[in-house]
C-alpha positions as CSV (number, residue, x, y, z in Angstrom):
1,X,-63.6,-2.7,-5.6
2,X,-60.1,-1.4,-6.9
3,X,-58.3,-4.8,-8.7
4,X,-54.4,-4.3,-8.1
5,X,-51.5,-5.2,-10.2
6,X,-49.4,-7.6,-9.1
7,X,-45.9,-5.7,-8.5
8,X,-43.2,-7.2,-10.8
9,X,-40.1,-8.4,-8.5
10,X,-36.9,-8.4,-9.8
11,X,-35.5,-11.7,-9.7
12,X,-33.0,-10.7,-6.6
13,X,-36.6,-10.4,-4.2
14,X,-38.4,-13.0,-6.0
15,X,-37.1,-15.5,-3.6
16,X,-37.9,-13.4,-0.4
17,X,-41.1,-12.7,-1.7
18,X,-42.0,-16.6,-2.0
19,X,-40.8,-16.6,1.8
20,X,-43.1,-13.4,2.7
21,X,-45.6,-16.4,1.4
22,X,-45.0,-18.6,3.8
23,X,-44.8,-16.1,6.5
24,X,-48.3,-15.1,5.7
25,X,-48.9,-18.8,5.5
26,X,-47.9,-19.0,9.7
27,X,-50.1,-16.1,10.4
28,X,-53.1,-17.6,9.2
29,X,-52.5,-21.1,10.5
30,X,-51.6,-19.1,13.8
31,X,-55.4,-17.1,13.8
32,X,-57.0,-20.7,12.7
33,X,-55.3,-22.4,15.7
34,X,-56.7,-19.9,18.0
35,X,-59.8,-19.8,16.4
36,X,-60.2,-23.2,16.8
37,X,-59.6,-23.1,20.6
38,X,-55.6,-24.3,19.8
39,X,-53.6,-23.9,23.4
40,X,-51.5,-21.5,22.7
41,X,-48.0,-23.5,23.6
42,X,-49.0,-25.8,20.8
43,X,-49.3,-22.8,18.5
44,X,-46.2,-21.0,19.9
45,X,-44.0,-24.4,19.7
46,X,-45.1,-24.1,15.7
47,X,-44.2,-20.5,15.8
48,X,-40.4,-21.4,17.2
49,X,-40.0,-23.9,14.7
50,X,-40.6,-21.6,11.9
51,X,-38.6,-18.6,13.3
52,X,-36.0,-21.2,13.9
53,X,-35.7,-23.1,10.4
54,X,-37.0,-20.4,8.1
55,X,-37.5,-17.0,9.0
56,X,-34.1,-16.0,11.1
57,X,-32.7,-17.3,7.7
58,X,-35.0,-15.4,5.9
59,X,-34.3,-11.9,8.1
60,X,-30.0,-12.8,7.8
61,X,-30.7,-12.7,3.9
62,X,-32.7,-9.5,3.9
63,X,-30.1,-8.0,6.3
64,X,-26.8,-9.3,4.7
65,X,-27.9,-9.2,1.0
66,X,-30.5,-6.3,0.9
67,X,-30.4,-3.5,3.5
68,X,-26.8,-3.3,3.1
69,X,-26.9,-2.0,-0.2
70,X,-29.1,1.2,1.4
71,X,-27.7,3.5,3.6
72,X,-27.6,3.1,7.6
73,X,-30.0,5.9,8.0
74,X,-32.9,5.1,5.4
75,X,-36.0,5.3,7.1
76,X,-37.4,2.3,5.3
77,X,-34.5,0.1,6.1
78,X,-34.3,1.4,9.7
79,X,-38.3,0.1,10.1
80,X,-37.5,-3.2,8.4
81,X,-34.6,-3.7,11.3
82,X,-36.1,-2.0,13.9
83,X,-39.5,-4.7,13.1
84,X,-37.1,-7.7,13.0
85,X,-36.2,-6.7,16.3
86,X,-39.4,-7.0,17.7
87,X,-39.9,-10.0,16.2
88,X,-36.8,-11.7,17.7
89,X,-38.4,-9.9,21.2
90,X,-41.4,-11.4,20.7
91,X,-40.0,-14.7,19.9
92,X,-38.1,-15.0,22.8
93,X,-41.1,-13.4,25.2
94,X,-42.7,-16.6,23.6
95,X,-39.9,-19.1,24.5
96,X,-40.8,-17.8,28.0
97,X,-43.9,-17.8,28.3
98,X,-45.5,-20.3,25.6
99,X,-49.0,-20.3,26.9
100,X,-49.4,-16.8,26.5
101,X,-52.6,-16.5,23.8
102,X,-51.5,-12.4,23.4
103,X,-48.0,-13.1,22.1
104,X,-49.2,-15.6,19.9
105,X,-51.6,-12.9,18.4
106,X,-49.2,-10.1,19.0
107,X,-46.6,-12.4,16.8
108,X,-49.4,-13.1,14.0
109,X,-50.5,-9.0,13.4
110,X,-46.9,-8.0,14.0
111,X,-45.3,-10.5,11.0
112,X,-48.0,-10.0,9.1
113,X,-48.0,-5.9,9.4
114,X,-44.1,-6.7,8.6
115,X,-44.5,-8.9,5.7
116,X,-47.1,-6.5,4.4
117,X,-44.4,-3.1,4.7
118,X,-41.7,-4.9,3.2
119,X,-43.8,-6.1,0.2
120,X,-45.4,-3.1,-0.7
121,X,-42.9,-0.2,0.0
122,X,-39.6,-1.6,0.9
123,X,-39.1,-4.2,-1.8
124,X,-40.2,-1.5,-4.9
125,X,-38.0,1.3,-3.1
126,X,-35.0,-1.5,-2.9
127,X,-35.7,-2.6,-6.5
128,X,-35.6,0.7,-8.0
129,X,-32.5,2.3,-5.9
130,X,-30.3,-1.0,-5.8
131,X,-28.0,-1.3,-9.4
132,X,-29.2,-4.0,-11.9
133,X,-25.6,-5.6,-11.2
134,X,-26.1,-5.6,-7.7
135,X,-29.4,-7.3,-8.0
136,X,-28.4,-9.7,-10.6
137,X,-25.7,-11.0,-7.7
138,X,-28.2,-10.7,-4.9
139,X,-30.4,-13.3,-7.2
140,X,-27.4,-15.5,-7.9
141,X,-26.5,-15.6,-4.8
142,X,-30.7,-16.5,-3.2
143,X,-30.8,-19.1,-5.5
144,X,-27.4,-21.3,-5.0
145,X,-29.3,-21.6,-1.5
146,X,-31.4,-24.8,-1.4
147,X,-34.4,-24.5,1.0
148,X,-36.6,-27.3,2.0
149,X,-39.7,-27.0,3.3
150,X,-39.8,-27.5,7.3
151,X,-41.5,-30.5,8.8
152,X,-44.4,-30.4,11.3
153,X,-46.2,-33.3,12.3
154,X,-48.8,-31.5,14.7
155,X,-50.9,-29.6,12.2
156,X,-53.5,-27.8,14.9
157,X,-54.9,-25.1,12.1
158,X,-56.9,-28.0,10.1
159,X,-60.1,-29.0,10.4
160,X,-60.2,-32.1,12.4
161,X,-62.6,-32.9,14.6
């Protein structure tokens, strides 16, 4: 089995890559839920609250802080905006319809496929075509921004019996 290197982040994506964390973090409590038999509003009500209190937030600081420093016609960035798209679709496909156990799966492969992208082309081809400068104020301004944890009481993905 091939061991890989762990990619060293310049301190301006270090932030977004702790996020990318989290984001894989809600995919796997997503496939536990269903796994375990979860109905699938109770997993898309979770999903909602994490679009809504961390990763619109998250997408706003990639958009306003990172793509813009690319040009409008980069493939990369154009896939990175044309995936938060779809996410925002399938978001709001899941406000609709909130017992629907495809969109909850859909949601899980597609931010996870996303996450996945970002982290292991978009973030080194940012990193190296983005000035040091530029980067240095990308990082000053990620971390001015407190972030707290979001809250949520109904924790479906553990093992309770």
């Amino acid at each position: 089995m091939k061991s890989r290197t762990p990619i060293k982040r310049n301190a301006a994506i270090v932030e977004l890559s702790k996020d990318h964390h989290f984001g894989l973090l809600l995919v796997w409590k997503t496939r536990e839920g269903l796994k375990r038999s979860i109905e699938p509003e109770r997993i898309g009500r979770y999903i909602i609250h994490f679009f809504e209190t961390e990763l619109k937030t998250h997408f706003k600081e990639e958009e306003e802080l990172l793509f813009v420093e690319v040009p409008q016609d980069n493939k990369l960035r154009m896939q990175a905006e044309a995936e938060h798209k779809n996410i925002y679709e399938i978001i709001e496909n899941i406000r609709t319809t909130p017992g629907d156990k495809n969109l909850v799966q859909t949601f899980g492969n597609t931010l996870e496929k996303h996450i996945r992208f970002e982290e292991r082309q978009l973030f080194n081809y940012l990193q190296e075509n983005i000035p040091a400068s530029t980067l240095s104020e990308i990082a000053r301004q990620l971390q001015s921004k407190q972030k707290t944890p979001t809250e949520w009481s109904d924790v479906f993905w553990e093992n309770r019996r």
